[in-house]
C-alpha positions as CSV (number, residue, x, y, z in Angstrom):
1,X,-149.5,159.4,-19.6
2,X,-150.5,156.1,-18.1
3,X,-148.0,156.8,-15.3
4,X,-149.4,159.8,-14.5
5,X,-153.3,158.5,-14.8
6,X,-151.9,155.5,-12.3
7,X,-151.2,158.2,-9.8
8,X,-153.8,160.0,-10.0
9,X,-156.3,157.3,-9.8
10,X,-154.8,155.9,-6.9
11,X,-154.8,158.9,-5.3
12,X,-157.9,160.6,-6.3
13,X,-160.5,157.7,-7.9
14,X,-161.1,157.2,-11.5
15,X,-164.1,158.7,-11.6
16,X,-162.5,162.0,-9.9
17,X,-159.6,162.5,-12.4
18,X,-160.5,164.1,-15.7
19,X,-158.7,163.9,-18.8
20,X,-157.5,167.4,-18.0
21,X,-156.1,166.6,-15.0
22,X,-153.7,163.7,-16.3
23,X,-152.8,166.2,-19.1
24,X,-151.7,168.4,-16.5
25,X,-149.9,166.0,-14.3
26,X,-148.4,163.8,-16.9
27,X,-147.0,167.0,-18.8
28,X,-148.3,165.2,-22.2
29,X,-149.6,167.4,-25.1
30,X,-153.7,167.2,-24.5
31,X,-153.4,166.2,-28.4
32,X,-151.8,162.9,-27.6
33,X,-154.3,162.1,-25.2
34,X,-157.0,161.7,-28.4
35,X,-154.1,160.3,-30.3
36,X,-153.5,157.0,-27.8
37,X,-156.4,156.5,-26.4
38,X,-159.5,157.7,-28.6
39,X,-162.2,156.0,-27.1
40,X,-160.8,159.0,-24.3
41,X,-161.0,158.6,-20.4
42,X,-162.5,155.2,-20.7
43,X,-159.8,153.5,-22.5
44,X,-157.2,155.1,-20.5
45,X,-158.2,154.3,-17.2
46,X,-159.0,150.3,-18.8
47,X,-155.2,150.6,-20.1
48,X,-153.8,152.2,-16.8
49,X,-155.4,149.7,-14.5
50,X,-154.2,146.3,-16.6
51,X,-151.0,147.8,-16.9
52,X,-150.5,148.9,-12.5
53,X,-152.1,145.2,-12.5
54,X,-149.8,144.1,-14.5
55,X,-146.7,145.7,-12.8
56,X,-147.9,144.7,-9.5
57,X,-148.8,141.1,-10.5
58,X,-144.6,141.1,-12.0
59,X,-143.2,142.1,-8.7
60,X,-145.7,139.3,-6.5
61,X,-144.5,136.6,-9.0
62,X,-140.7,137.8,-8.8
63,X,-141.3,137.4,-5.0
64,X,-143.0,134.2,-4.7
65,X,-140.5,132.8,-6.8
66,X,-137.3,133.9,-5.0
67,X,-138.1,134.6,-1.7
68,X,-141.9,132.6,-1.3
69,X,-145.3,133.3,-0.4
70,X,-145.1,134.5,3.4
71,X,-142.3,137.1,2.0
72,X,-144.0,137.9,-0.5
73,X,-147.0,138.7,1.2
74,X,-144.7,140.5,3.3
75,X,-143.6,142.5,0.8
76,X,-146.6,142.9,-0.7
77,X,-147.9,144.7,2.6
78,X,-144.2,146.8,2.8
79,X,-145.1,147.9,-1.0
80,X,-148.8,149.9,0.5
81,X,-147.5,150.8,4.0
82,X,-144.8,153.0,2.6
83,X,-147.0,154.1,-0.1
84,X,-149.3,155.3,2.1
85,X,-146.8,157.0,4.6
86,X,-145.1,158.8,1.4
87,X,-148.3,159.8,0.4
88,X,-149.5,161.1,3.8
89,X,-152.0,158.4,3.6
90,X,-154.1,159.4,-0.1
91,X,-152.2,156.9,-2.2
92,X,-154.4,153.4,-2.6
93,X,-154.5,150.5,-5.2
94,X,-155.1,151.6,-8.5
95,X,-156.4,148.2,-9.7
96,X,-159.3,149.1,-6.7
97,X,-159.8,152.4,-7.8
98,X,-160.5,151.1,-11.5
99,X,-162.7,148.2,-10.3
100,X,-164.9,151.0,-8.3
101,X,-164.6,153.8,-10.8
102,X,-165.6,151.2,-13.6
103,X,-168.9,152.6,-13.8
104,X,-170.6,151.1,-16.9
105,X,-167.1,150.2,-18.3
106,X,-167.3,146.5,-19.1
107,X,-163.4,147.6,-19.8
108,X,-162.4,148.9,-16.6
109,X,-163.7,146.3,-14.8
110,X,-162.6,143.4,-16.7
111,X,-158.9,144.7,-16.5
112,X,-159.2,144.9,-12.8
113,X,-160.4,141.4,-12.5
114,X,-158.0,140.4,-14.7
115,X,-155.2,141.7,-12.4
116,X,-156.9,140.3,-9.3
117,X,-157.5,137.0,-11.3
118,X,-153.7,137.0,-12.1
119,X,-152.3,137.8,-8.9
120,X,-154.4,135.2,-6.8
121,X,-153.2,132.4,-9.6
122,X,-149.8,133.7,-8.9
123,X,-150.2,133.2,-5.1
124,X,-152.2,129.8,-5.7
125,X,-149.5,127.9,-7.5
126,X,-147.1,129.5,-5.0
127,X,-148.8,128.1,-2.3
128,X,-149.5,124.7,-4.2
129,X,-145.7,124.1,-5.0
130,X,-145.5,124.2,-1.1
131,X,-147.4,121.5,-0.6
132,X,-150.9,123.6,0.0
133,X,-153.9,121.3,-1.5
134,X,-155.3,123.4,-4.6
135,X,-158.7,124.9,-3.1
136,X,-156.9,125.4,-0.1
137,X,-154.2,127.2,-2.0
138,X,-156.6,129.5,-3.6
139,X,-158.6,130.1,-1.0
140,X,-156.3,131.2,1.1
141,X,-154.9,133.4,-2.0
142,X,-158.0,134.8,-2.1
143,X,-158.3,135.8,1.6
144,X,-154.9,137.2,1.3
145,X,-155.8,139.5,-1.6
146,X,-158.5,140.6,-0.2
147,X,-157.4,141.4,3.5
148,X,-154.6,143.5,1.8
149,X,-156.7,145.4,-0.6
150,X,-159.0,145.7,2.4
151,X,-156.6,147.1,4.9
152,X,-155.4,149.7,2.0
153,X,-158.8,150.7,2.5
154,X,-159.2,150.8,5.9
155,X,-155.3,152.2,6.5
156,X,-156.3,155.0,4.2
157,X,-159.6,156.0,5.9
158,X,-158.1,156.0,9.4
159,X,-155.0,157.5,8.5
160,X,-152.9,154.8,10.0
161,X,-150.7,151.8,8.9
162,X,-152.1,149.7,11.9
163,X,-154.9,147.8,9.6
164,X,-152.3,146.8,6.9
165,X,-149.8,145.9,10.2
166,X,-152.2,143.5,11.8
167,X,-153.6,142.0,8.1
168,X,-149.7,141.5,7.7
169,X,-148.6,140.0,11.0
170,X,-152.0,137.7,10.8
171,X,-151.4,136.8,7.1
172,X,-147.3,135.8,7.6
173,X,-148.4,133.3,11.0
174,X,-151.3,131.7,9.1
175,X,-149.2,131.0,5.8
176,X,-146.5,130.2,7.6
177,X,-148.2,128.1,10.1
178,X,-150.1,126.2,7.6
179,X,-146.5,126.3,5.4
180,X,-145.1,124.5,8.6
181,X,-142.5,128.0,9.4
């Protein structure tokens, strides 16, 4: 059920997808639904968004860790631009979509900060273990989180991969230019 309230929300928005509609798509018995999540819609989409944060966070640290922060980032921008193709352009982030369907959901939102938090600590101490002064390391993590979530954004309104191109291109030659590569 959570993968199937994942998809939905990234596709459709939090506050677009009903109950129903991840019944429907997940398969699940509607029972379950009020079984795992009573609080209902609320608590799913709080557990949905900390666990795609937590997934995507995973796969950034794997990356930084084997391959480094300007493939990483690479990656990280690979990850959305085939999403987005496969998709015909509907699929986002659903980390965004739970920070703006949070509504009055202290939940919501503090699970997508969370993830945010997590994957710009994971991209600070990446950038610090190359030799990146600590406020400039999580600054620049910052700027990098936020240009990709922000070219998802863009990429899906104009139907195009060429916002999440350039944000990639720009990101890889001013890491790696301030990385000395």
């Amino acid at each position: 059920m959570i993968g199937g309230a994942i998809d939905l929300f990234r596709r459709r928005g939090v506050a677009a997808t009903s109950l129903a509609d991840i019944v429907a798509h997940s398969g699940a018995p509607r029972g379950s639904v009020y079984h795992y999540f009573p609080d209902g819609k609320t608590q799913l989409a709080s557990e949905a968004t900390e666990h795609a944060g937590r997934v995507m966070g995973a796969a950034i640290s794997g990356l930084v860790n084997t391959k480094g922060p300007v493939a990483a980032l690479d990656s990280f921008v690979a990850f959305y631009r085939d999403q987005l193709v496969s998709s015909e352009f509907t699929s986002g982030c659903p980390v965004v979509a739970g920070a703006l369907g949070a509504g009055e959901s202290d939940g919501v939102r503090a699970a997508a900060d969370a993830a945010f938090t997590s994957w710009e600590e994971t991209l600070t101490a990446a950038l610090w273990q190359q030799g990146l002064p600590t406020q400039r390391a999580g600054s620049l993590a910052t700027l990098a989180i936020s240009a990709i979530e922000g070219a998802l954004v863009l990429a899906r309104a104009q139907r195009s991969t060429r916002p999440l191109d350039r944000v990639g291109e720009e990101l890889a030659a001013l890491v790696g230019g301030l990385l000395g590569r």
